[in-house]
N, C-alpha and C positions, 0 to 999 in steps of 0.2 A: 293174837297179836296182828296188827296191821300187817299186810302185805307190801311192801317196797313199791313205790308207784312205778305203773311200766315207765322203761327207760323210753320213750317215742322218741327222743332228742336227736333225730338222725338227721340233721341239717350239714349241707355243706355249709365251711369256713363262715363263707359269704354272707349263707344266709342267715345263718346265726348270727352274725355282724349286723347284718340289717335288719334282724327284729331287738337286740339288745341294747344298741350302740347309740339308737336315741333317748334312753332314758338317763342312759349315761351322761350326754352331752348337755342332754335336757337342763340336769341338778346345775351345773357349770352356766348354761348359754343365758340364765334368769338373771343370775348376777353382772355377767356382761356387756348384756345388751343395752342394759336399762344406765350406764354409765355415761352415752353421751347428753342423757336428759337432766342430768343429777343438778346440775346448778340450776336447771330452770325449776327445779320440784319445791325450793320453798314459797316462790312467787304462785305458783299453780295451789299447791296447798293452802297458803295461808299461815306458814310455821318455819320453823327457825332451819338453817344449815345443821344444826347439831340432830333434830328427829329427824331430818331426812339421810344421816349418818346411820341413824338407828335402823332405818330399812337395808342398809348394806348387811350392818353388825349384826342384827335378830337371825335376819336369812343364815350367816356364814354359821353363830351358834346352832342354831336350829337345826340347820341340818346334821352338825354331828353331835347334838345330844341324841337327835330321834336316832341313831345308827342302833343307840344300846338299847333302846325300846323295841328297835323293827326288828332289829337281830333275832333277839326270842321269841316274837311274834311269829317269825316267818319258819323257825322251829318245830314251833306248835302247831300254827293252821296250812303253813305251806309258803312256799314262793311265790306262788303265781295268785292267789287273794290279796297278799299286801303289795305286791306289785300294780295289779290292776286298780285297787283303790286307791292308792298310792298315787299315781299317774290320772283318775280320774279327779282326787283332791286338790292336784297341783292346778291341773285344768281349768276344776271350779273357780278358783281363789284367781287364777291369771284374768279371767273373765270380767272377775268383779275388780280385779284394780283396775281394769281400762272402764271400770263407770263411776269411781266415784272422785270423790274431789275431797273429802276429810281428810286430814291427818290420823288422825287416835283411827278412822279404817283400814286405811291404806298401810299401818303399822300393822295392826293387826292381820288385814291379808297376806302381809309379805311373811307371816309366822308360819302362818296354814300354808301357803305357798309350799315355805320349807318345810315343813310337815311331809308335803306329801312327794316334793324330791327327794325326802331322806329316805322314807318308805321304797321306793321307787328305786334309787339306787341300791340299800341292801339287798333286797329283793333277786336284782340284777346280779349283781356281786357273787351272792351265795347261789344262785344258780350257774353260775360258770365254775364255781367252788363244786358242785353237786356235777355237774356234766365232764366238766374237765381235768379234773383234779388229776388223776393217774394219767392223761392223755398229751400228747406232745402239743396239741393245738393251744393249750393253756397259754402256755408262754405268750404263742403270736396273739390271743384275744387280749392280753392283758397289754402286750405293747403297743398294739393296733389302736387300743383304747387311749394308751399314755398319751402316743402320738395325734389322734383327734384331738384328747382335748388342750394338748398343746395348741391347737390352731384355733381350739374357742377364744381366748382371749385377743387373738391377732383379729379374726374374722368378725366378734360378736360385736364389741362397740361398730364397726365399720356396717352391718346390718342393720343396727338400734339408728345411728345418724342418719342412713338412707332412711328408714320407715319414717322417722319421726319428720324427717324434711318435708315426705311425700306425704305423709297421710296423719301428722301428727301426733305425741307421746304415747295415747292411749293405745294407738294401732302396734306397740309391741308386745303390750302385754297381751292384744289380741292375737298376734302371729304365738306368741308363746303357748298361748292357749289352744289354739287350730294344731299347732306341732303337734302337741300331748294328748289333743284327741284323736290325731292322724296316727301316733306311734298305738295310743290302747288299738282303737280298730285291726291294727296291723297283729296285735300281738291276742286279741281276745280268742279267734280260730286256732293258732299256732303256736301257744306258750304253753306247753303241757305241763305239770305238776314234774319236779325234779326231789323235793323232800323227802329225803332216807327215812325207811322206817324204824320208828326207836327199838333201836334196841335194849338200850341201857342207857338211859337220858342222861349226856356226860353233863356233872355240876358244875353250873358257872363257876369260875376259880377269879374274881377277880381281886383278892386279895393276896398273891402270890404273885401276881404281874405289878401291880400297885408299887409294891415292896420291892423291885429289881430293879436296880442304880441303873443297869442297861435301857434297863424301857423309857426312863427319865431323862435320861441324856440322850438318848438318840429321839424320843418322842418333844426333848426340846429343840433339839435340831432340826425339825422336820416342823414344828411350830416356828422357828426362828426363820424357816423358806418359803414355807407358805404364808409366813404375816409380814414376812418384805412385798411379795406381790399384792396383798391386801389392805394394808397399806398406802403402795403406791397408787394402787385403781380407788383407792379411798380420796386421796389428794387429788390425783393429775386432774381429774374436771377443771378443780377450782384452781389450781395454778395456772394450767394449759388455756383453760376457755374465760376465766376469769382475770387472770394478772398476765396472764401472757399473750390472750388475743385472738386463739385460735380460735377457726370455726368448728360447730362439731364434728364435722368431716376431717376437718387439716387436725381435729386432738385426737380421732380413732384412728388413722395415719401414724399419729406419731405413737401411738401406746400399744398400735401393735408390732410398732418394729422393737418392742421389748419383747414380745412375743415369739418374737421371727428370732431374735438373737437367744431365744430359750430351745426356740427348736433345733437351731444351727448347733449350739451347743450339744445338746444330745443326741446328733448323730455321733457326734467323737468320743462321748462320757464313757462310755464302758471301756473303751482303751484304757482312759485312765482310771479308773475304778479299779481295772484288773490289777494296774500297776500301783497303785498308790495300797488297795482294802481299802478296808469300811471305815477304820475309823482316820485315815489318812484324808478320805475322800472328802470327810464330814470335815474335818478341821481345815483342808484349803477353801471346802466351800464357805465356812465361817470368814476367813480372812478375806476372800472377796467382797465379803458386805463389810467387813472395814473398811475392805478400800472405796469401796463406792459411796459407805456413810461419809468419809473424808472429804472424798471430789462430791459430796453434795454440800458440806459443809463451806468449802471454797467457793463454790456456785452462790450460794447462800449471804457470805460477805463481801465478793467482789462482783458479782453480777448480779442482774435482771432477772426475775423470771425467761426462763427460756429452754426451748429443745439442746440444747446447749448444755445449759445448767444442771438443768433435772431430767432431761430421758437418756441422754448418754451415760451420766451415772448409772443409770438403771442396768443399764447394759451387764455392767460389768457386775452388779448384785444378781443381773438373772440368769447367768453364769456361774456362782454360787450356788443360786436358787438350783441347779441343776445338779452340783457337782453331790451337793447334800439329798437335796430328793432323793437321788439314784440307790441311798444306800442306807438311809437311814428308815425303812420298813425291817430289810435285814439285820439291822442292827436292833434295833427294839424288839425285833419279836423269833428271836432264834432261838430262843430258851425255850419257847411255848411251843411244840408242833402238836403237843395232844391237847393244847387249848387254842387253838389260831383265829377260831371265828370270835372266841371273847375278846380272845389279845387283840384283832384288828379293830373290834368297836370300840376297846376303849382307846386304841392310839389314833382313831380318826375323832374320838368325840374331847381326849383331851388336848387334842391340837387347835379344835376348833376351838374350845374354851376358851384356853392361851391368847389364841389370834382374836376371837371377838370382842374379847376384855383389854388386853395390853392394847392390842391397834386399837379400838373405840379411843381410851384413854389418853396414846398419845398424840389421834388424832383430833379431842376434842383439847388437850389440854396446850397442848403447843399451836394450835393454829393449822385449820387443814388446808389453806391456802399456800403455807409456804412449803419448803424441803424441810423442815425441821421434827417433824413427826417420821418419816421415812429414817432418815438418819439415827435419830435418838434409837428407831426401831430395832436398828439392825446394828447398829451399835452396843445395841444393850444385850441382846439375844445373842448375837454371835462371840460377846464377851463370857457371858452365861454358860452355852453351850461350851466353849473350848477351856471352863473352869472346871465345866461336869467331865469330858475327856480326859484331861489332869488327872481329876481325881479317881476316874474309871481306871487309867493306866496305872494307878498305885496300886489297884487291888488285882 
């Protein structure tokens, strides 16, 4: 039988922080940099506002299907191979969208992209699962993490607008690229193998998570948070910089004070979490996206496109967005602690499903210029969600 890999992992906090923490951010910073460019990409390409949606939508699927592929991968051959390929696929694929000019390419590399961020993020994940797991540190690396990538979305379009101003579109998917190669270098000498050795190969169960009404409702709840913000970074280009005016600098401004007001939020959220529980926490975050699908709805017939109309809504949805986030992991996957690594790939790969499919949908069917794809979103999902609550409280 194999031998347990030496445990070498003796890094302070820190330093563990800064060999992990870009890979992490990495999977996140791809989707948001590239947001101030998004209305210029069908003119550049040559193809319509709907396939250049599909680079958003491929990316967000993509990456949580591959979680249930890399998950057992990384089982089998280790951490630290699908990590490093992983990180060097994503590299490759960033290189090549900053040279071409096709559509049907430029689709296709945004897949492999996510291919190799998903890679890259399980990889990450289950190696803090392998190092941390019994250790007090766990906690602070996993909030350390929450809390960056909180500040991805405030920071990343505001870095995409600068580059693209200064050195134009292609030069982000180059900086994306130089990251990923900058993060493997970092991490090739210093990522040592973490992968337990089998003892007794636990079987996939995911026919028992599937089955539990809990995983479904809190796994739509935590879909319903995450495709309000996917959603919105779906839309606001074409509102903000198309009907409304802005530059891409005055729309990264404005989309990440949805960002700032998701962080502000959670510094307070576990107050209320403590006070409210789980599923208390999930059903106010639900009715905040009613209220804000409403004041988008108001926006919508009595006003203009505007910061006004559509980002202060957002506000109060990203507020939601938080109060649900916070709680709905624990709530989906509390049944499973001797299946966790299954149970988490499939509540991150069917959240992404939810979000790539229903956002795509009611972003291409209602119009991604106006509010009305945000709203129907969060409308329908947070009605969704606190039906499945309902019926979870019966049983």
């Amino acid at each position: 039988m194999p031998k347990r890999n030496s445990p070498a992992w003796s890094y302070s906090l820190p330093a563990a922080l800064l060999l992990m923490a870009p890979f992490d951010i990495l999977a996140s910073l791809a989707m948001d940099i590239y947001l101030p460019v998004v209305p210029a990409m069908p003119a550049i390409l040559g193809t319509t506002s709907d396939i250049v949606q599909l680079t958003l939508s491929l990316y967000m699927i993509v990456l949580g299907l591959g979680q249930v592929v890399f998950g057992p991968v990384s089982d089998r051959i280790g951490r630290r191979p699908v990590l490093i390929s992983g990180a060097v696929l994503f590299a490759t694929a960033s290189f090549l969208l900053a040279g071409t000019s096709s559509a049907a390419l430029f689709v296709a590399l945004r897949v492999v992209q996510a291919l190799g961020a998903s890679a890259a993020l399980v990889a990450t994940f289950a190696t803090v699962r392998d190092v941390y797991a019994d250790r007090a540190e766990g906690a602070v690396i996993y909030g350390l993490f929450s809390a960056m990538l909180a500040c991805v979305p405030a920071l990343g379009p505001i870095a995409g607008a600068l580059i693209a101003r200064g050195f134009g579109w292609r030069a982000i998917f180059v900086a994306l690229g130089v990251l990923a190669v900058v993060a493997v270098l970092n991490a090739l000498p210093r990522w040592h193998e973490t992968r337990p050795a089998p003892g007794g190969m636990a079987r996939l169960a995911f026919l028992p998570i599937l089955k539990s009404p809990a995983f479904w409702v809190y796994t739509l709840g935590f879909s319903a948070a995450m495709g309000a913000f996917f959603v919105f970074f779906s839309t606001a280009p074409r509102v903000l910089i198309d009907r409304a005016g802005f530059s891409q600098l005055g729309f990264s401004l404005a989309f990440a004070t949805a960002a700032v007001a998701m962080m502000v939020t959670t510094r307070f959220a576990r107050l209320f979490v403590a006070r409210w529980g789980i599923a208390g926490s999930l059903a106010r975050g639900m009715v905040m996206l009613l209220v804000g699908a409403a004041l988008l709805v108001c926006g919508q017939f009595f006003a203009a496109p505007s910061f006004a109309s559509f980002v202060v809504p957002m506000w109060v949805i990203s507020t939601g967005i938080v109060f649900a986030g916070s709680v709905t992991a624990n709530g989906a996957l509390q049944e499973f602690g001797n299946a966790a690594g299954t149970a988490v790939a499939l509540y991150f790969c069917v959240q992404s499903l939810i979000v790539g499919v229903v956002g795509t949908l009611v972003v291409v069917m209602l119009g991604g210029d106006t509010a009305w794809p945000l709203a129907a979103y969060c409308a329908g999902m947070a009605v969704a969600t606190l039906g499945g609550l309902r019926l979870l409280g019966r049983h």
